[in-house]
C-alpha positions in Angstrom: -58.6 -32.3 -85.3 -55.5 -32.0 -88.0 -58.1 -32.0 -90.7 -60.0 -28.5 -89.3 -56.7 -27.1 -88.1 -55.9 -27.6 -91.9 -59.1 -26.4 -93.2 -58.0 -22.8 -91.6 -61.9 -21.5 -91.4 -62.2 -17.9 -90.2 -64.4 -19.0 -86.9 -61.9 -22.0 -85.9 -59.1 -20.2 -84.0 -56.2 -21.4 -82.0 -57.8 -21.3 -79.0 -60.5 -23.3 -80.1 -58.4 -25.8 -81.5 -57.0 -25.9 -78.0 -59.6 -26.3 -76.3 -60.9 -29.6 -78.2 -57.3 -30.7 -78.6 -57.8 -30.3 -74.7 -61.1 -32.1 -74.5 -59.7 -34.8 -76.3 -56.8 -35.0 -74.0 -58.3 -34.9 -71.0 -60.8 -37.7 -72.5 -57.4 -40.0 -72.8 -55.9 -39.2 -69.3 -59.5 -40.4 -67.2 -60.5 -43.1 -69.6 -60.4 -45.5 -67.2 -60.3 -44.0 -63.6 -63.5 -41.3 -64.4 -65.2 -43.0 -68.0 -68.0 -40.5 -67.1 -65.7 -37.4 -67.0 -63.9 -38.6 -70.3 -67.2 -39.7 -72.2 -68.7 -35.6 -71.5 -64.9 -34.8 -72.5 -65.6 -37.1 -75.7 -69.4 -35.8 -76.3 -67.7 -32.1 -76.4 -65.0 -32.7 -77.9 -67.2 -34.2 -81.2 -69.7 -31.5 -80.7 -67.1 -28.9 -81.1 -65.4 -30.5 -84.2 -68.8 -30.8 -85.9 -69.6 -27.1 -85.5 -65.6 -26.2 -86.8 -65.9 -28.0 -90.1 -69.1 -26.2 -90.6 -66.9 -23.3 -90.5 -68.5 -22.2 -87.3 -67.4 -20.6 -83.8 -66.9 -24.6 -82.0 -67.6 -22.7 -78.8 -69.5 -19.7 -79.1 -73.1 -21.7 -78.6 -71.8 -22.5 -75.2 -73.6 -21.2 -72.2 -73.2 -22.4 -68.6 -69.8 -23.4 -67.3 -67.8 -23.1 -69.9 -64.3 -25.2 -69.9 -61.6 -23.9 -73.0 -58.3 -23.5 -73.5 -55.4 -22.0 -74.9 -52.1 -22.4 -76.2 -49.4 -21.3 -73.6 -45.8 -21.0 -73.5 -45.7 -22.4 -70.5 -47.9 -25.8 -71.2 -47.0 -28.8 -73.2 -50.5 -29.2 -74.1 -53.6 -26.7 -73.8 -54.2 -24.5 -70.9 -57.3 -24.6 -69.8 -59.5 -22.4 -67.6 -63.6 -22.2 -67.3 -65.5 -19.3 -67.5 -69.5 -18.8 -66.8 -71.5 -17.6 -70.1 -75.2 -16.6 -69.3 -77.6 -18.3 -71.5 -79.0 -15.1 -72.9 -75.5 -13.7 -74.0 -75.7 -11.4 -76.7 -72.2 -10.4 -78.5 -73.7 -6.9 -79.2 -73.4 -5.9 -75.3 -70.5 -5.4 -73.3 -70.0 -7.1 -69.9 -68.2 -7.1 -66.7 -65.7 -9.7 -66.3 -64.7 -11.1 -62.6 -61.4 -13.6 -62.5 -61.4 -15.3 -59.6 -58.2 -17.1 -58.8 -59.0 -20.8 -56.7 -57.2 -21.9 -54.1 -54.5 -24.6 -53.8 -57.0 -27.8 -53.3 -59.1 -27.0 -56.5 -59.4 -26.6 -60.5 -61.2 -24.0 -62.6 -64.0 -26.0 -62.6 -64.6 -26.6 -59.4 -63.3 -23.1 -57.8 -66.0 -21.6 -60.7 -68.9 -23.6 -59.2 -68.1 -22.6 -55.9 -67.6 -19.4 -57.1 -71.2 -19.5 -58.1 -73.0 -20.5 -54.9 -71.7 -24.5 -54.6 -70.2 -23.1 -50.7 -71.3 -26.6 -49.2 -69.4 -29.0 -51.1 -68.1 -31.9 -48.5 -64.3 -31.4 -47.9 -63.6 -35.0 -47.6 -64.9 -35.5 -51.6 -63.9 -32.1 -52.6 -61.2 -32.8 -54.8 -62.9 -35.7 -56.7 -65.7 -33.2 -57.2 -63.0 -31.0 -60.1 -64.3 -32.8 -62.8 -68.3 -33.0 -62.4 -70.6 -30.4 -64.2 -72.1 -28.1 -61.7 -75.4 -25.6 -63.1 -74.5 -22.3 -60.9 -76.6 -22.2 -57.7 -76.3 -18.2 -58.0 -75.1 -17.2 -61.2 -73.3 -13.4 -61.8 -75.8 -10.3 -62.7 -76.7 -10.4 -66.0 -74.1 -8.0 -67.2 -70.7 -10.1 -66.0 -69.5 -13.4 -66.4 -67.0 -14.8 -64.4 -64.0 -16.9 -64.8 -61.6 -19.1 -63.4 -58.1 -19.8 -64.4 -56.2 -23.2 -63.9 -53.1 -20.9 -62.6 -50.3 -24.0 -62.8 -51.1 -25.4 -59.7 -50.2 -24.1 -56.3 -47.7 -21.5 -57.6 -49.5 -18.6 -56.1 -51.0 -16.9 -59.3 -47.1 -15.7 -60.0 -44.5 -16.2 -62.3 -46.2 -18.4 -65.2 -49.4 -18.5 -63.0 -49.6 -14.6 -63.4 -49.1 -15.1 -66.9 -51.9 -17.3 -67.2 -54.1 -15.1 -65.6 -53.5 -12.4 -68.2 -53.6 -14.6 -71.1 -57.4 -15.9 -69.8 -58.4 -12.1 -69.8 -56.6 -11.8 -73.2 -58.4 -15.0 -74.5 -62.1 -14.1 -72.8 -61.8 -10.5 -75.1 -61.3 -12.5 -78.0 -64.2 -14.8 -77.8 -67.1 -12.2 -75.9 -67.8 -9.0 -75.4 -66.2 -7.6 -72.4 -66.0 -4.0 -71.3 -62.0 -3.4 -70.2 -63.3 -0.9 -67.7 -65.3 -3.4 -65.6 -62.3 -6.5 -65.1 -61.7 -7.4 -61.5 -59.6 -10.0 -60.1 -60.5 -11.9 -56.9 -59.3 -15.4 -55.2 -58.7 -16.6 -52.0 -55.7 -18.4 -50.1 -53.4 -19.7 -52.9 -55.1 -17.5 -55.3 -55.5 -14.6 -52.8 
């Protein structure tokens, strides 16, 4: 990861650096209580280095439930937050953007799956359900994607949590296409 970071290639941003930095982290932290989370966090994490020192976009191929990151001045380490890409994106047309803000009991990951028809998830597993890769069960209209911030836990999407929310918008327009006329922001209870 040093060496890319190094290597300063035009499609390797800071953001993407973050988000494999966070990969890689979050690959460390669940080694041994969720070795299938981390090995996926591993698999992308290589997948998204390969691509960088081909001096390509590490995560612009992605399609699906997205996880990245960024680097916050809030954060220690990355910031990350999902968002759902269709897999027929094109960069040459603009789309809607919906940031939905998840509740206290739940991640990005999982408030984005629910967010995309996953309604009957069993409350008793529902937290051990944040790391597990979810394939919408009713993804957006074609012309939005939709995203989820971490928010900084159960802050109430204010202070730094606010902060995040703006810098996921920021960091969305960066990487796609996004008309700045068609951003909403929805969430419910701690993100509500």
């Amino acid at each position: 990861l040093e060496a890319l970071a190094a290597a300063d290639h035009p499609g390797v941003d800071d953001s993407a650096l973050a988000t494999i930095r966070w990969h890689l982290d979050e690959a460390r932290k669940y080694q041994k209580s969720e070795q299938d989370y981390a090995a996926r966090s591993v698999e992308k994490a290589t997948r998204y280095l390969d691509r960088g020192e081909r001096a390509e976009d590490p995560i612009a191929p992605e399609h699906g439930i997205v996880a990245r990151a960024y680097v916050s001045q809030y954060s220690i380490g990355p910031q990350a937050y999902s968002v759902y890409v269709h897999e027929n994106y094109d960069p040459a047309k603009q789309y809607g953007l919906i940031v939905n803000l998840h509740g206290g009991s739940s991640n990005h990951n999982l408030f984005l799956a629910v967010t995309l028809g996953h309604w009957n998830l069993p409350w008793a597993d529902y937290w051990n359900l944040r790391h597990d890769e979810f394939v919408p069960a009713r993804p957006p209209p074609d012309d939005f994607m939709v995203a989820a911030p971490d928010g900084f836990g159960q802050i109430r999407y204010r202070w730094m949590a606010e902060v995040d929310t703006l810098q996921v918008i920021q960091d969305i327009r960066k990487h796609y296409s996004i008309d700045p006329q068609r951003i909403a922001l929805a969430g419910l209870s701690n993100g509500g």
